[in-house]
N, C-alpha and C positions, 0 to 999 in steps of 0.2 A: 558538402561543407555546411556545418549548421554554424552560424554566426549567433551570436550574443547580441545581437546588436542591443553630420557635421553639424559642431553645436552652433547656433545663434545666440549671443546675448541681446537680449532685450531690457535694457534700462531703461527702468523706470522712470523716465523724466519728469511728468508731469507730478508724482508722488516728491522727488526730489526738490521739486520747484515750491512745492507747497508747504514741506518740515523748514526749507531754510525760511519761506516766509513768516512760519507762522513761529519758528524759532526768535528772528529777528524781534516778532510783534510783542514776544514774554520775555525778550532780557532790557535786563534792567540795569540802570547807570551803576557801577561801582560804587558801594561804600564802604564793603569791607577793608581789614587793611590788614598786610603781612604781619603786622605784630602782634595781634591777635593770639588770644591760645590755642592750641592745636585743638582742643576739643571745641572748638568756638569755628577754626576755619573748617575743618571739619563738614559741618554740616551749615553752617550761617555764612558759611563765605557766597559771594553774590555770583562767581564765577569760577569755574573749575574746568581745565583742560586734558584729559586724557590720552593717550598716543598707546597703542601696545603694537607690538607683532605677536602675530600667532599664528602656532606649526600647528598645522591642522590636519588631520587625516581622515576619507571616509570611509569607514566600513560599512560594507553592503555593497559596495558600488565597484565589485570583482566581478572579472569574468571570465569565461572561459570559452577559447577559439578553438574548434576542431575542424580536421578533417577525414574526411569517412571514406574508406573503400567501395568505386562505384560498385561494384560487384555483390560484397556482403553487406554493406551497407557497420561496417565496424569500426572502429575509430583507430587510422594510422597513424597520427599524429594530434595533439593539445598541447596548449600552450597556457598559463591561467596570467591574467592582466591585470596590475592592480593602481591603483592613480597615485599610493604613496604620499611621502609627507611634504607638505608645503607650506611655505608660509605666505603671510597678508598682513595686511592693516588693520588694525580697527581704531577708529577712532572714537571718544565719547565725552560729550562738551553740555555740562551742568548751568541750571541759573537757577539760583535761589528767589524763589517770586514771592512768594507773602507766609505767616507764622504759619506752617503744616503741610508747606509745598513748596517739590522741588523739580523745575522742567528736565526733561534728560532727551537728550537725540545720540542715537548711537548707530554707527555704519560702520559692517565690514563687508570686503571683498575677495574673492579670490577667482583670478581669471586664470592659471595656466597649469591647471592639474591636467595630466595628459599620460598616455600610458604605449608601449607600442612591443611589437613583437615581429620578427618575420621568418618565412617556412621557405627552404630552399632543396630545389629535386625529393619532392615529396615523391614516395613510391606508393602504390604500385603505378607501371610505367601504361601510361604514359605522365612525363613528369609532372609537377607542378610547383610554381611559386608563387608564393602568396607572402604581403606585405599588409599588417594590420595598426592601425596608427585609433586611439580612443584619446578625447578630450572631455574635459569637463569645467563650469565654473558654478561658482554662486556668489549670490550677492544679499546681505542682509542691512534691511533698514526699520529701526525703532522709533518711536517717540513716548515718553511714557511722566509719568506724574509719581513722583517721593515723597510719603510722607517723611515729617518730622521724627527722627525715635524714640520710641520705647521705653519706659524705664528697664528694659531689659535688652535695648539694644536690636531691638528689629525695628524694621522699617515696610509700608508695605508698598507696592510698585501696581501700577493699573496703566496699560498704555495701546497703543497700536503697532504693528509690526507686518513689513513686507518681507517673504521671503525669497528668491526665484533662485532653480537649480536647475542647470539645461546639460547636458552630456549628447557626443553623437560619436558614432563608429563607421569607421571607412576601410573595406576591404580588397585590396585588388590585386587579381589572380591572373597570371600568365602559365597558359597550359600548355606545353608542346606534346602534340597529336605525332608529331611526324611530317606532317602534312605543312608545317608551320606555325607559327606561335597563335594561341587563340586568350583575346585580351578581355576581360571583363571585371566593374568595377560594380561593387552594393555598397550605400550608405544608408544609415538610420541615425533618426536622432530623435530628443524626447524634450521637451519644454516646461517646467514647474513653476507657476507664478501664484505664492499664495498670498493671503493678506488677511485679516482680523482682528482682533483683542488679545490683548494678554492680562495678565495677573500673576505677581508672584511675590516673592520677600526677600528683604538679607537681612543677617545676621551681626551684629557686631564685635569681637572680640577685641578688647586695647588693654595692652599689656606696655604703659611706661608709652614710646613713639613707636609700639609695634604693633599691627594691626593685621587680625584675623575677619574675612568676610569670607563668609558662607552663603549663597544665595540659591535663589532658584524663578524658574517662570510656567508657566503653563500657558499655551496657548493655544485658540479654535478657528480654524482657516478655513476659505475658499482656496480651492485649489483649482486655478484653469492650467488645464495640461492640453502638449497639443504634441502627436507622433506623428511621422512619416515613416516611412521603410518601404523595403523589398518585402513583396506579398508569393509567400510558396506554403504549398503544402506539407514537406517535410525536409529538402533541404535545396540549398541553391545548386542550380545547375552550371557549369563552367562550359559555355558550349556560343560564347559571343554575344547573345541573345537576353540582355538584361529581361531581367521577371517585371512585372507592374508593380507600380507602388499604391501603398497607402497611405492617407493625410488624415488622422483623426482627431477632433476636438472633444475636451470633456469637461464637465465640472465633479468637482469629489472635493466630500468633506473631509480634510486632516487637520489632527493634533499634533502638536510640537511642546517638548520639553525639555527646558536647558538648566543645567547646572554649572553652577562658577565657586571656585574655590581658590580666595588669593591671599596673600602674606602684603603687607606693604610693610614699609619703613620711611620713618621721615626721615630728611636729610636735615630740611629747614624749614622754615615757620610757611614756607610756600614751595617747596620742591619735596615727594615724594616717588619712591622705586618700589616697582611690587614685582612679583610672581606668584604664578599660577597653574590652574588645569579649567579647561570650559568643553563643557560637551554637549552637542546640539541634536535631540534625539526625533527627527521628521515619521509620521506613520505613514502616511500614504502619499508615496510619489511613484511618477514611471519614471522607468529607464531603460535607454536604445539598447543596454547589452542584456534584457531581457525581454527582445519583441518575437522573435525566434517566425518569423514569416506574418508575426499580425501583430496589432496592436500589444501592449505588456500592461497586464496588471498592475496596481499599484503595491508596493513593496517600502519597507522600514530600511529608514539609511540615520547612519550615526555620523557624527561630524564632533570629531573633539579632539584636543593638544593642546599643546604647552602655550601659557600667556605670559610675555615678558614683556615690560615698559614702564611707564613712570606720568608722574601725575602733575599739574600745574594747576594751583589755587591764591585766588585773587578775592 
């Protein structure tokens, strides 16, 4: 059996403890006011509430479960895994601080991407079955500074961002020898905690109360990654007798780059609905369904889908 290779989340609390502090420490008393004109609350309202869901899918983050002929060592049976679309939260909560700045905190999560497949009287005999269950989450947190825009409708963004992306695979095989069932279980999982600076823009298009944003970000990360697994030389053995594992910690530098592209619409002078697309493009991360007996390289995973919700401005 070669496996692809149970996730932990680790949240971030102390990071969280500290944006809602220091959140708190830069909003400022209300003066804007609903009646204001939309290009006024826009950008000078003092407070702004954001809500979306977003179906989000990752690519990259496929895998493929085989099993191999003890004998020729060929593949009798694959199966390919993929974590498929989900949705989440995001939320994103503005405060207008002084003429040229604008605070932004923005969190999304997504816990329960998860993928499974299972192999029953696999041949050749003697039989086997096998049960393969993969998880996955992540979790993103921003804070970041707006300027005021452009005579042409940009703006530029400078901020900090945590990312963390954990996935783990669990595989367990019931082999009947004849002799009686012979039970054995592998797991692997992979841990992504990055964190750094960002930089990036949007764009503004206003057409009458209909509004095109175009944006983008770039950003440069620590990435502390931490892998466990089954340690073999070319494929796991089914014979009761779990393999060793590995626990390894690393640090590696990645980039990340996101794009957003939404439509809004006002309804009223303080209630806006938009739609969208956002895609979250990570360069180097590991992942459990690429450790194949040792630690896994770092590999490019895409995260983007559909953003739908609506906007609250005070």
């Amino acid at each position: 059996m070669i496996p692809q290779f149970g996730s932990r989340t680790l949240l971030p609390s102390s990071f969280v403890v500290y944006a809602i502090l220091l959140w708190g420490c830069i909003l400022t008393p209300a003066t804007a006011d609903c009646d204001d004109a939309w290009n006024q609350d826009r950008y000078r309202s003092t407070f702004s509430a954001r809500v979306d869901s977003v179906w989000m899918r990752p690519t990259g983050s496929s895998f493929r479960s085989e099993i191999l002929d003890p004998s020729s060592g060929d593949t009798v049976v694959f199966q390919d895994l993929d974590f498929g679309l989900r949705v989440g939260p995001q939320v994103t909560l503005r405060s207008f601080l002084i003429d040229g700045f604008t605070a932004e905190f923005v969190y999304f999560g997504l816990d329960d991407w998860r993928s499974s497949a299972r192999f029953d009287d696999v041949p050749p005999t003697p039989n086997l079955d096998a049960a393969i269950e993969a998880q996955a989450s992540f979790q993103n947190f921003e804070l970041n500074w707006l300027s005021d825009p452009s005579v042409l409708g940009t703006r530029w963004i400078a901020g900090l961002r945590y990312l963390q992306y954990d996935d783990s695979l669990r595989e367990a095989y019931v082999l009947d020898a004849g002799l009686g069932p012979v039970q054995e279980t592998a797991m692997g999982r992979a841990e992504n905690q990055l964190f750094g600076p960002q930089v990036g823009m949007n764009l503004d298009i206003e057409v009458d109360r209909t509004l095109l944003q175009i944006g983008g970000k770039l950003g440069f990360f620590n990435n502390q990654t931490n892998q466990s697994g089954p340690a073999y030389s070319n494929a796991l053995v089914i014979d009761g007798t779990p393999e060793s594992m590995f626990d390894v910690d690393a640090d590696e530098f990645t980039f990340a780059a996101e794009i957003d592209v939404l439509i809004r619409r006002t309804i009223t002078r303080c209630l806006a609905i938009h739609l969208g697309y956002q895609g979250l493009y990570l360069d180097n991360v590991v992942q459990s369904a690429s450790q194949n007996g040792g630690p896994s390289d770092g590999e490019s995973l895409w995260l983007h889908g559909l953003v739908l919700g609506g906007q609250w401005t005070y």
